[in-house]
N, CA, C and O atoms as a CHARMM CRD file, in Angstrom:
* protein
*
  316
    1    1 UNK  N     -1.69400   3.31700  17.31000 PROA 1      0.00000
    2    1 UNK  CA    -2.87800   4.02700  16.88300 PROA 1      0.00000
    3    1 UNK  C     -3.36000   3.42600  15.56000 PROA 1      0.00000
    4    1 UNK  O     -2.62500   3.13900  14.61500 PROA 1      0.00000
    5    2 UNK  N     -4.77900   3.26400  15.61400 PROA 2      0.00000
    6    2 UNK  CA    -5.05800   2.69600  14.29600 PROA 2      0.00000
    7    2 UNK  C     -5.32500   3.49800  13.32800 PROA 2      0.00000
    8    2 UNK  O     -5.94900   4.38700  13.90700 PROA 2      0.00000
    9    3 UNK  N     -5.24500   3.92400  11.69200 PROA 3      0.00000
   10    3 UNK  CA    -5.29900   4.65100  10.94900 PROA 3      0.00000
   11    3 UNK  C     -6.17800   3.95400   9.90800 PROA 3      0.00000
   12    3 UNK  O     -5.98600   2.75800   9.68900 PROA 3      0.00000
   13    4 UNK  N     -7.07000   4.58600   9.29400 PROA 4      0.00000
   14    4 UNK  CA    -7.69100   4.37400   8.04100 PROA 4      0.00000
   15    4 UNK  C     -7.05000   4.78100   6.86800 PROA 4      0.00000
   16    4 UNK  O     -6.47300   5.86800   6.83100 PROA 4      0.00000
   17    5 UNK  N     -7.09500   3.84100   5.66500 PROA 5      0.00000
   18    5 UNK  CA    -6.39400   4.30200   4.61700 PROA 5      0.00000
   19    5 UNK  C     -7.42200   3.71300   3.34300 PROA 5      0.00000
   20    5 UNK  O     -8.27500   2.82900   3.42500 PROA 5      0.00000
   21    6 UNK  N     -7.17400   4.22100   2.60300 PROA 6      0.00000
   22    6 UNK  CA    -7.47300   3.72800   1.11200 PROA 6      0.00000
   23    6 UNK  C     -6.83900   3.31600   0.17800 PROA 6      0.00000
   24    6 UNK  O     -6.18900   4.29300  -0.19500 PROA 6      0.00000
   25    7 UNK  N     -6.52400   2.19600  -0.66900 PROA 7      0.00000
   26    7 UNK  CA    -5.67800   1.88200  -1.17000 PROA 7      0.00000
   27    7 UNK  C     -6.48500   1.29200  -2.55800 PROA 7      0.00000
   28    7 UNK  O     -7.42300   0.49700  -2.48400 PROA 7      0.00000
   29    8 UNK  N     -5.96900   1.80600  -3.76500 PROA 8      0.00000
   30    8 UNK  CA    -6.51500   1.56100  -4.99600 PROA 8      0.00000
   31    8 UNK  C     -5.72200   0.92200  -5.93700 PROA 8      0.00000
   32    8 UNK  O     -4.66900   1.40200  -6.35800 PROA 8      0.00000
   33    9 UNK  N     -6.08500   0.09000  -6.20900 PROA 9      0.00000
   34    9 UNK  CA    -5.66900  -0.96500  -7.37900 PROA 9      0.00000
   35    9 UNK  C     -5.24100  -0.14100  -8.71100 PROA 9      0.00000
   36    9 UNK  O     -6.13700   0.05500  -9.53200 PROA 9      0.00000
   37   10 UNK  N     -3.93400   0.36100  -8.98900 PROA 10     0.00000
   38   10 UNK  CA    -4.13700   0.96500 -10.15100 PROA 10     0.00000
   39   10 UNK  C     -4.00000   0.17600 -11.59100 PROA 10     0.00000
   40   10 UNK  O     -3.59500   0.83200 -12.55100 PROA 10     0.00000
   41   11 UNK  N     -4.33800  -1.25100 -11.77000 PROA 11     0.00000
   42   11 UNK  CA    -4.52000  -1.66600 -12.93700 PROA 11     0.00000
   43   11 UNK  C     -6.26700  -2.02700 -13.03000 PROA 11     0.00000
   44   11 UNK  O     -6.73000  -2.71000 -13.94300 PROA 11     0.00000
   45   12 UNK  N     -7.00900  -1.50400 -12.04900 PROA 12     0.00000
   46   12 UNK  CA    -8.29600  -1.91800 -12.07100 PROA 12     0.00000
   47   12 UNK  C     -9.10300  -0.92800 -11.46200 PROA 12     0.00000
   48   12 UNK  O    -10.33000  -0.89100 -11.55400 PROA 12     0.00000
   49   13 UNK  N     -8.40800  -0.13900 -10.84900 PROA 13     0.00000
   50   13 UNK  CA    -9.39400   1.22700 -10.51200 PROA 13     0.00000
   51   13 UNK  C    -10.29600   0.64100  -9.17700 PROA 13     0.00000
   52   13 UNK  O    -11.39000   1.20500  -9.12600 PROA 13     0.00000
   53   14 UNK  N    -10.18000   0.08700  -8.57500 PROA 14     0.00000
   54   14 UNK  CA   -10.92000  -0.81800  -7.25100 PROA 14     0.00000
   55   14 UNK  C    -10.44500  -0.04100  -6.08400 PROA 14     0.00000
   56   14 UNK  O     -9.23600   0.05700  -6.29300 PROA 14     0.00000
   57   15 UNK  N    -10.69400   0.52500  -5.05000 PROA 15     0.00000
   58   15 UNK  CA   -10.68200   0.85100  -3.76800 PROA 15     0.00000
   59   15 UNK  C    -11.02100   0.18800  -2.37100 PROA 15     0.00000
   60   15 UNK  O    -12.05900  -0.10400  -1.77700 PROA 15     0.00000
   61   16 UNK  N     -9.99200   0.11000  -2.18100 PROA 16     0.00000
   62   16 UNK  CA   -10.26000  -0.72400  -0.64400 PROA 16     0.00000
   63   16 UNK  C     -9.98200   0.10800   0.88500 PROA 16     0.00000
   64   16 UNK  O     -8.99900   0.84900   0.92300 PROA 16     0.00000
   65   17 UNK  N    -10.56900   0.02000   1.72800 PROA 17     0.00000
   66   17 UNK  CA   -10.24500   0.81400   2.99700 PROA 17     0.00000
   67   17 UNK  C     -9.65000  -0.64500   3.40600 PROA 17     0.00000
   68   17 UNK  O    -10.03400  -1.78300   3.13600 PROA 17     0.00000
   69   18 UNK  N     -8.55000  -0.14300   4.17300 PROA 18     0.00000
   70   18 UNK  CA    -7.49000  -0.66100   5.58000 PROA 18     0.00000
   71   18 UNK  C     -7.04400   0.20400   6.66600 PROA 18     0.00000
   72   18 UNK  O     -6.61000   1.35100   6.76500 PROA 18     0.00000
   73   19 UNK  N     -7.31900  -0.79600   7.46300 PROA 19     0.00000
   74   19 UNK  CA    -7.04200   0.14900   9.22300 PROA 19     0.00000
   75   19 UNK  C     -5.40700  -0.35400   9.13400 PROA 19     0.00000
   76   19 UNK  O     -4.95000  -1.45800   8.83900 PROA 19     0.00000
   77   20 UNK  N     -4.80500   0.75600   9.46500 PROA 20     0.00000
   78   20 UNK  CA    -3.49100   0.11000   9.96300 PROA 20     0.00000
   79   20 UNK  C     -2.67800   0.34400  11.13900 PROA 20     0.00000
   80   20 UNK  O     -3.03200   1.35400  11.74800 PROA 20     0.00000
   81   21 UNK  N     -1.90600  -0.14500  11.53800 PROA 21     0.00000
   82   21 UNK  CA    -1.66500   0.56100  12.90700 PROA 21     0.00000
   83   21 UNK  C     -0.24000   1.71800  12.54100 PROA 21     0.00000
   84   21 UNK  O      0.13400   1.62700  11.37200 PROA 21     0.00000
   85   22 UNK  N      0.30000   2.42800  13.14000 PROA 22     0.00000
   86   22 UNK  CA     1.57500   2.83100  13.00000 PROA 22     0.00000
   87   22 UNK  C      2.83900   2.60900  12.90000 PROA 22     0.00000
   88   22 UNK  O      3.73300   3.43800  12.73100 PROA 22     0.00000
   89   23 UNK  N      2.94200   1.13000  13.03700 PROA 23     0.00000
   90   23 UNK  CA     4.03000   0.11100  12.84400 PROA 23     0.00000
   91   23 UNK  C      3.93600  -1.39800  11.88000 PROA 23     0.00000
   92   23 UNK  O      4.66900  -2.38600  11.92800 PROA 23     0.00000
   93   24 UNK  N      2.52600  -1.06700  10.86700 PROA 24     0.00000
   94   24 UNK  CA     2.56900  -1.89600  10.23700 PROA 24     0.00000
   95   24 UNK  C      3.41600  -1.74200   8.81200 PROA 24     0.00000
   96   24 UNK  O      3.14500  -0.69800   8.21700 PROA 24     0.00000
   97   25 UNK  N      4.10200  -2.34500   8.35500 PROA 25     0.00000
   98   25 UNK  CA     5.04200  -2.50400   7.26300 PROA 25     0.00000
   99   25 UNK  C      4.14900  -1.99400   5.75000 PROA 25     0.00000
  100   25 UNK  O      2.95600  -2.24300   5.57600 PROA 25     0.00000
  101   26 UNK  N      4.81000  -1.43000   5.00200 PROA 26     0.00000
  102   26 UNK  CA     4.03900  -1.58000   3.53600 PROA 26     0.00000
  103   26 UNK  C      4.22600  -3.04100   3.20800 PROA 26     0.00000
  104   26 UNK  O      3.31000  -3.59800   2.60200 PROA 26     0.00000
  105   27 UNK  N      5.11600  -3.60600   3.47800 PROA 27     0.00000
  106   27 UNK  CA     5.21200  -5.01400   2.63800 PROA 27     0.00000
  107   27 UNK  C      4.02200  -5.76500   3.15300 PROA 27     0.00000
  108   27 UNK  O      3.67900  -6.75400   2.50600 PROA 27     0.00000
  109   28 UNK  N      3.19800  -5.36800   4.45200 PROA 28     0.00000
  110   28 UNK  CA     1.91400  -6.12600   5.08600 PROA 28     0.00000
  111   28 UNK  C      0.60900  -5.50500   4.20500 PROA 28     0.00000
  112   28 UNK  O     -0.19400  -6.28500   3.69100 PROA 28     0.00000
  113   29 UNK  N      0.51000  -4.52000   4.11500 PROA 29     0.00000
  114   29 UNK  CA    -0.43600  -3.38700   3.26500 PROA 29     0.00000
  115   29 UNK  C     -0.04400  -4.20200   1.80000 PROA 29     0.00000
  116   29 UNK  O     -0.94300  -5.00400   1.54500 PROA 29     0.00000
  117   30 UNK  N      0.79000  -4.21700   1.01100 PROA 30     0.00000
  118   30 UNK  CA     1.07000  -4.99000  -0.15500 PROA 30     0.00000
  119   30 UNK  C      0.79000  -6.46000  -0.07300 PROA 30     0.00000
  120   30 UNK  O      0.41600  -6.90400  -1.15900 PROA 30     0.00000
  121   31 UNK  N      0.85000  -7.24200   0.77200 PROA 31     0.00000
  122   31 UNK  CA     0.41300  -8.23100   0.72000 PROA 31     0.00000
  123   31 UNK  C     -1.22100  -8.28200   1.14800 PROA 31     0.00000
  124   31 UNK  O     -2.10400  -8.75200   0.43000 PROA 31     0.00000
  125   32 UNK  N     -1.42000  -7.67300   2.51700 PROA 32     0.00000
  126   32 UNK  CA    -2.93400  -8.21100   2.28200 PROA 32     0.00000
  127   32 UNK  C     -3.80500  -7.47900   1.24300 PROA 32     0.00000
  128   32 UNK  O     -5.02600  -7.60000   1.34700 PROA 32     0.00000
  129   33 UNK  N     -3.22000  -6.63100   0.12000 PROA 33     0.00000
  130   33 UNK  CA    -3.82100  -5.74000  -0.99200 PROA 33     0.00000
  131   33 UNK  C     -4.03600  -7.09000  -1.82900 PROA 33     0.00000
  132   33 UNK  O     -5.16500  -7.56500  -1.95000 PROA 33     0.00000
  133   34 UNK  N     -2.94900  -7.66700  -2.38100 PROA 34     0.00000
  134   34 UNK  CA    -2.38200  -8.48500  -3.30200 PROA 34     0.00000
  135   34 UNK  C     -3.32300  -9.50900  -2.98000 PROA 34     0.00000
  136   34 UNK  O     -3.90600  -9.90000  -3.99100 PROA 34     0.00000
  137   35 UNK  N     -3.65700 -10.05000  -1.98700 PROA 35     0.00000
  138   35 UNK  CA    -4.26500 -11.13100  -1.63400 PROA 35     0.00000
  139   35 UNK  C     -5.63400 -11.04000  -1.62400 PROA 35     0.00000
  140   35 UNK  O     -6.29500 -12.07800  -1.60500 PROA 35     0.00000
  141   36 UNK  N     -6.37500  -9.54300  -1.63800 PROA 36     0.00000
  142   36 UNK  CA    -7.13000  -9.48900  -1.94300 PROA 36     0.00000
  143   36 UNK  C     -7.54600  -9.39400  -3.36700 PROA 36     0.00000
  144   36 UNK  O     -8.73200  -9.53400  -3.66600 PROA 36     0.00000
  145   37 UNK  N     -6.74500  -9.19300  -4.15100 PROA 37     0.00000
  146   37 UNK  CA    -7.25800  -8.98400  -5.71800 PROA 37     0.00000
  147   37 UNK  C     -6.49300  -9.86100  -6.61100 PROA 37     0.00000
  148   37 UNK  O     -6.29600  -9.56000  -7.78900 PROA 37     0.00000
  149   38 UNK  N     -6.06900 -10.91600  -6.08600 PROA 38     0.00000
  150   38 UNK  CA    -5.33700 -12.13700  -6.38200 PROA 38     0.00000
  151   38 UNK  C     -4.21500 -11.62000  -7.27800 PROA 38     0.00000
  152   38 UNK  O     -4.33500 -11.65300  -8.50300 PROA 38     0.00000
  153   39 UNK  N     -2.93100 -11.05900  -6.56900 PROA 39     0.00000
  154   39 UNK  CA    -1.94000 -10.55400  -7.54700 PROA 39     0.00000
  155   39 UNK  C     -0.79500 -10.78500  -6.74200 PROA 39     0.00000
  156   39 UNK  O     -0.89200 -10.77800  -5.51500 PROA 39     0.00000
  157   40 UNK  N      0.39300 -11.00900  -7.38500 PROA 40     0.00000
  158   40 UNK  CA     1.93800 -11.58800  -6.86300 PROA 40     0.00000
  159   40 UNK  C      1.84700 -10.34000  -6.06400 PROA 40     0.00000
  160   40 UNK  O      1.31600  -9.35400  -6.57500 PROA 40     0.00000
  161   41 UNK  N      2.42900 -10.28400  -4.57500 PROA 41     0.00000
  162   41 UNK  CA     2.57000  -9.33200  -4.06000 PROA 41     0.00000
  163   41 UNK  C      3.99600  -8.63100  -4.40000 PROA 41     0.00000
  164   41 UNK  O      4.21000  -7.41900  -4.38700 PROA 41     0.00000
  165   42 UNK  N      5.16100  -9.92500  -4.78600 PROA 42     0.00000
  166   42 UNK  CA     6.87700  -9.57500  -4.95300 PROA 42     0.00000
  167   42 UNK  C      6.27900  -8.10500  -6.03800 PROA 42     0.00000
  168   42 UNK  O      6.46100  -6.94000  -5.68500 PROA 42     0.00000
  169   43 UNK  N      5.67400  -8.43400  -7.16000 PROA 43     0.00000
  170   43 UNK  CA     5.08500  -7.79700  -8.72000 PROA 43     0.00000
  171   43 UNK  C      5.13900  -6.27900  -7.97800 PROA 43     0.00000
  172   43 UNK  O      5.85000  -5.51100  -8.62700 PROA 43     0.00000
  173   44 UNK  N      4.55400  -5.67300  -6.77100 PROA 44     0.00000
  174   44 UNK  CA     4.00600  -4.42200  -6.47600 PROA 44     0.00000
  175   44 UNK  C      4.66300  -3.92000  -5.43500 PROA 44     0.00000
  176   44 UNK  O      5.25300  -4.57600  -4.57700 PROA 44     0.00000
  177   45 UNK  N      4.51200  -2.09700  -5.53800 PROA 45     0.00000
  178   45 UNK  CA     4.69700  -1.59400  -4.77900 PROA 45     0.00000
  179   45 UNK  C      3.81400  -0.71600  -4.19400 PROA 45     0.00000
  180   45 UNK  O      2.66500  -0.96700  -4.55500 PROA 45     0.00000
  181   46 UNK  N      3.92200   0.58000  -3.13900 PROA 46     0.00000
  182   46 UNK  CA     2.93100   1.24600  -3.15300 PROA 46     0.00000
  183   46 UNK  C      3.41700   2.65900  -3.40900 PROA 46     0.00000
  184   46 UNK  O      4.55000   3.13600  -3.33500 PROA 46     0.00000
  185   47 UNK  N      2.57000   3.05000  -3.64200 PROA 47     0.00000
  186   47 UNK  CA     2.98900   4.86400  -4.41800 PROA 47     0.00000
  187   47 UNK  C      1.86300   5.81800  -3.48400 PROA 47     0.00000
  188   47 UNK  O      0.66600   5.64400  -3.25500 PROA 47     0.00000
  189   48 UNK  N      2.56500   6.60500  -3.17700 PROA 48     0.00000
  190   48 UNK  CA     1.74400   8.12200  -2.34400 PROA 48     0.00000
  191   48 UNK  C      2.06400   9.20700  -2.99400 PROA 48     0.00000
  192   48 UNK  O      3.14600   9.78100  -2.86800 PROA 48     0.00000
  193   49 UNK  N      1.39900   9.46300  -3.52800 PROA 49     0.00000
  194   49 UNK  CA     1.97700  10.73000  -4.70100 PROA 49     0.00000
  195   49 UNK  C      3.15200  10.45700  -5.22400 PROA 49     0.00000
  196   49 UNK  O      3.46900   9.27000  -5.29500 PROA 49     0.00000
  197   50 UNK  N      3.70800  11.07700  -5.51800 PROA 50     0.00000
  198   50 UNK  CA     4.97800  10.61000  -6.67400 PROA 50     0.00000
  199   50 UNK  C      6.08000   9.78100  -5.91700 PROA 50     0.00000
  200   50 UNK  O      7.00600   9.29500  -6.56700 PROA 50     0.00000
  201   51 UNK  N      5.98200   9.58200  -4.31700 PROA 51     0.00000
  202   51 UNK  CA     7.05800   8.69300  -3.65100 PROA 51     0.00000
  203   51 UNK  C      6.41300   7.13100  -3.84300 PROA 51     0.00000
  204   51 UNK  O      5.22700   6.83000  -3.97400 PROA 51     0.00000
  205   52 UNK  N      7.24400   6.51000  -3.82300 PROA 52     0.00000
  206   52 UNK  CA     7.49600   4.90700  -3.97500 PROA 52     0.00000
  207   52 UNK  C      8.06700   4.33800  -2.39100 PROA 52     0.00000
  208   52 UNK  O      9.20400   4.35800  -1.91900 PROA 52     0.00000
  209   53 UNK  N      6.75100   3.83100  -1.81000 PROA 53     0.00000
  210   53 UNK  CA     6.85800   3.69300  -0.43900 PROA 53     0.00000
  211   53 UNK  C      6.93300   2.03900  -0.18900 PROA 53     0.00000
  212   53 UNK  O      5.95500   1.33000   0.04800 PROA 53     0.00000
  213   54 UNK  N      8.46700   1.54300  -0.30900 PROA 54     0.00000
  214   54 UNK  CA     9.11400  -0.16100   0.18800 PROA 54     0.00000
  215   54 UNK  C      8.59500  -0.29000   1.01300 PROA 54     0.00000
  216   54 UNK  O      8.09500   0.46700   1.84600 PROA 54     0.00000
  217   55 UNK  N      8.65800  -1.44500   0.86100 PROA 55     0.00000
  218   55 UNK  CA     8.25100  -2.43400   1.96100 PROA 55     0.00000
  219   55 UNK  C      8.66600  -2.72600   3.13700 PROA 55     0.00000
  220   55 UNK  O      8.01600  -3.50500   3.83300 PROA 55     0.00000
  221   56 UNK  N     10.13500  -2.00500   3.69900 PROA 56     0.00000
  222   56 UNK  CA    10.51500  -1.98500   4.93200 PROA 56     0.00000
  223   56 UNK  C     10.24500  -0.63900   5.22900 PROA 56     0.00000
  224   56 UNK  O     11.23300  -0.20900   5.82400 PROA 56     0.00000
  225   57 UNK  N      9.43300   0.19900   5.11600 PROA 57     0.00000
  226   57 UNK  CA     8.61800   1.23200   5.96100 PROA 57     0.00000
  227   57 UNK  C      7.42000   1.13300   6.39200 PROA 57     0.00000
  228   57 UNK  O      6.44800   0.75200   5.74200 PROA 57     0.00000
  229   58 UNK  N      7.45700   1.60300   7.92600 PROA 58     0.00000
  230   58 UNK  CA     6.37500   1.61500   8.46300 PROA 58     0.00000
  231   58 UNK  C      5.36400   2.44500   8.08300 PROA 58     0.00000
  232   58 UNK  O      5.68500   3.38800   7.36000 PROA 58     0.00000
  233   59 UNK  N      4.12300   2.31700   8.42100 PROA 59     0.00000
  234   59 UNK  CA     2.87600   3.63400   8.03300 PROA 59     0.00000
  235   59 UNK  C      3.65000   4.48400   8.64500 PROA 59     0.00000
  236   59 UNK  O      4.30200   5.24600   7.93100 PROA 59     0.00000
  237   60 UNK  N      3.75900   4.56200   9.82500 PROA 60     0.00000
  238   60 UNK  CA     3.90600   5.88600  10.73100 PROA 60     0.00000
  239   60 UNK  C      5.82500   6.43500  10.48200 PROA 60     0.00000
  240   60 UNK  O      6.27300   7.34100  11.18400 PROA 60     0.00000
  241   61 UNK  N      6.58200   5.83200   9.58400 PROA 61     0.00000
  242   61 UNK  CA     7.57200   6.21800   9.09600 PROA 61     0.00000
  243   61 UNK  C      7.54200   7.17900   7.87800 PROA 61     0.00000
  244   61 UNK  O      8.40100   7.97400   7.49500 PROA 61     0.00000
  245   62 UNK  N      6.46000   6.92000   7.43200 PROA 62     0.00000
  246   62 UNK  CA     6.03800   6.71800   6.07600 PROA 62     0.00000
  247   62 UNK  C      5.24100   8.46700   6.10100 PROA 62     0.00000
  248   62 UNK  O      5.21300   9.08700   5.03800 PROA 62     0.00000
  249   63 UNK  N      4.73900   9.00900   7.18800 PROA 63     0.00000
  250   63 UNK  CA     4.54700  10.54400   6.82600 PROA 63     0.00000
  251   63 UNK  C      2.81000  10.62500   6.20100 PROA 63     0.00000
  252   63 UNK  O      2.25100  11.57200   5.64600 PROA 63     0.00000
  253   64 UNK  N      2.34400   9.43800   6.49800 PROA 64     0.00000
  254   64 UNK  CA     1.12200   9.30800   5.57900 PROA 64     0.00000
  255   64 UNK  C     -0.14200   9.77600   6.46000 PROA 64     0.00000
  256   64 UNK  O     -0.29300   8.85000   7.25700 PROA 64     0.00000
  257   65 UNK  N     -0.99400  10.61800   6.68000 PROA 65     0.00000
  258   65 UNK  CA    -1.92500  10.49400   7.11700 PROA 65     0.00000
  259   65 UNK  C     -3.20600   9.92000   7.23300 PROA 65     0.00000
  260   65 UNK  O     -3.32700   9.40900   6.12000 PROA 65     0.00000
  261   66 UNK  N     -4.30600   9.65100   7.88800 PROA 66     0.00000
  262   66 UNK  CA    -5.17100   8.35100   8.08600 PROA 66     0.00000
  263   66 UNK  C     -5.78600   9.48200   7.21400 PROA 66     0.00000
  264   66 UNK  O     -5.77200  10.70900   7.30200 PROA 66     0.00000
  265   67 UNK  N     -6.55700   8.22600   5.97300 PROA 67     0.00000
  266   67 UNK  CA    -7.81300   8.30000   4.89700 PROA 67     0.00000
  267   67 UNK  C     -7.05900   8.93900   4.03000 PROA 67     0.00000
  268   67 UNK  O     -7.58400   9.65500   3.17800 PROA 67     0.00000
  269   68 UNK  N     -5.80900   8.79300   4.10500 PROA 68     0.00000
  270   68 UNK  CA    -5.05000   8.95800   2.82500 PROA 68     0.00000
  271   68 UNK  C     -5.55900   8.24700   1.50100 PROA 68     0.00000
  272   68 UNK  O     -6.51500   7.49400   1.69000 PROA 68     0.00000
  273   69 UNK  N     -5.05400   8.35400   0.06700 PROA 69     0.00000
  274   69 UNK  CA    -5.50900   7.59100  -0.56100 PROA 69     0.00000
  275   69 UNK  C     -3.81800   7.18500  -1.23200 PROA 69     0.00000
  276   69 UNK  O     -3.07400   8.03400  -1.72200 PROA 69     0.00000
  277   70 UNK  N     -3.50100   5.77800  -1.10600 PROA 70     0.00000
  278   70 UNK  CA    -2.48300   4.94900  -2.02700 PROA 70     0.00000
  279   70 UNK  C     -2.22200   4.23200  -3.14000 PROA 70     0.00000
  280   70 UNK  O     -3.24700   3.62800  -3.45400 PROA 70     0.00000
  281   71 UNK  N     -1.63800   4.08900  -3.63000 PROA 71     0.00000
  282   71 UNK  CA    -2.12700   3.34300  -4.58900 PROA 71     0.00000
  283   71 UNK  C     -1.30900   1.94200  -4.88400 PROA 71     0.00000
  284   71 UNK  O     -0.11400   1.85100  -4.60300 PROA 71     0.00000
  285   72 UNK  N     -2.02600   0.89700  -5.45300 PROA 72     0.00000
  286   72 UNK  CA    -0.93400  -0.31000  -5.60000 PROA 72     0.00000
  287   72 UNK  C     -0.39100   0.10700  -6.62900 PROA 72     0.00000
  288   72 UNK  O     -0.76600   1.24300  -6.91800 PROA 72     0.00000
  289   73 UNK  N      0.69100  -0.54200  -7.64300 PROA 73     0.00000
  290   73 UNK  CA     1.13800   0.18700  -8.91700 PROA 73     0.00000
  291   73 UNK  C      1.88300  -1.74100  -9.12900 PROA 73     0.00000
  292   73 UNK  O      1.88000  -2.80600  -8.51200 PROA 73     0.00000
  293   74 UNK  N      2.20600  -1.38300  -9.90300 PROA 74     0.00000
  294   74 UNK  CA     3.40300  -2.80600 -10.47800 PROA 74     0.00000
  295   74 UNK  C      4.75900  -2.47100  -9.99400 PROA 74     0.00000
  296   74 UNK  O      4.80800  -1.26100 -10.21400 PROA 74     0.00000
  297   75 UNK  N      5.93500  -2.82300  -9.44900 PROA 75     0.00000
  298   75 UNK  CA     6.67800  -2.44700  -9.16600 PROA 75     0.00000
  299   75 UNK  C      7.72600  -1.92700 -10.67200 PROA 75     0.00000
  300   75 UNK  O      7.90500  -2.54200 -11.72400 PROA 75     0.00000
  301   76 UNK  N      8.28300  -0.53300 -10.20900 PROA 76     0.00000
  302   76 UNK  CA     8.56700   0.05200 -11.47300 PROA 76     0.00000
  303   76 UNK  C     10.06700  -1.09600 -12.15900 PROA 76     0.00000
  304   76 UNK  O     10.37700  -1.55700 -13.25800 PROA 76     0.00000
  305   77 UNK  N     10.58200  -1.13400 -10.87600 PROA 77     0.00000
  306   77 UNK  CA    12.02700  -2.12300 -11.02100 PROA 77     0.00000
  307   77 UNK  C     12.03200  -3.48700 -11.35200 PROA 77     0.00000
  308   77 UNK  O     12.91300  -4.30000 -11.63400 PROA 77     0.00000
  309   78 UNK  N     10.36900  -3.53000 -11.20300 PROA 78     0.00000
  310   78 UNK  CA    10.23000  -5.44800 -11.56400 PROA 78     0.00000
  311   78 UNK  C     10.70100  -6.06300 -10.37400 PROA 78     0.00000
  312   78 UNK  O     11.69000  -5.91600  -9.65600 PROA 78     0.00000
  313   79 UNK  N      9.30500  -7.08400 -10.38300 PROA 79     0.00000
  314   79 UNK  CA     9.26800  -7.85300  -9.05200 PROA 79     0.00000
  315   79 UNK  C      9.40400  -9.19300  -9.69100 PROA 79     0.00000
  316   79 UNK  O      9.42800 -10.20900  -8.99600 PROA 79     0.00000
């Protein structure tokens, strides 16, 4: 199933919509984020309210609903 999401740059305040499917990885969502706003993808993670959502979870693992809003962040542990 494909899902709409929003995902915001939090060192720049920028918003992007992505369709994703239910088995796409955050580490895919982090990279094609990263690649869009020219930033190390290793550097980031993604944050949904106060959880810190890796890169080996799926959207649809992940509890997130479509037109959610995410956010990129720097990774807190250092990338």
């Amino acid at each position: 199933m494909t899902n709409r999401i929003n995902l915001k740059d939090a060192d720049s305040g920028s918003v992007i919509a992505m369709d994703v499917e239910d088995d796409t990885l955050m580490e895919e969502i982090i990279e094609s984020a990263a690649s869009f706003w020219n930033k190390d993808p290793g550097a980031y993670v993604v944050r949904s309210g106060d959880r810190i959502l890796r890169g080996s979870t799926t959207f649809g693992e992940s509890l997130i609903a479509s037109w959610d809003q995410l956010e990129l962040i720097p990774d807190p542990e250092g990338g």
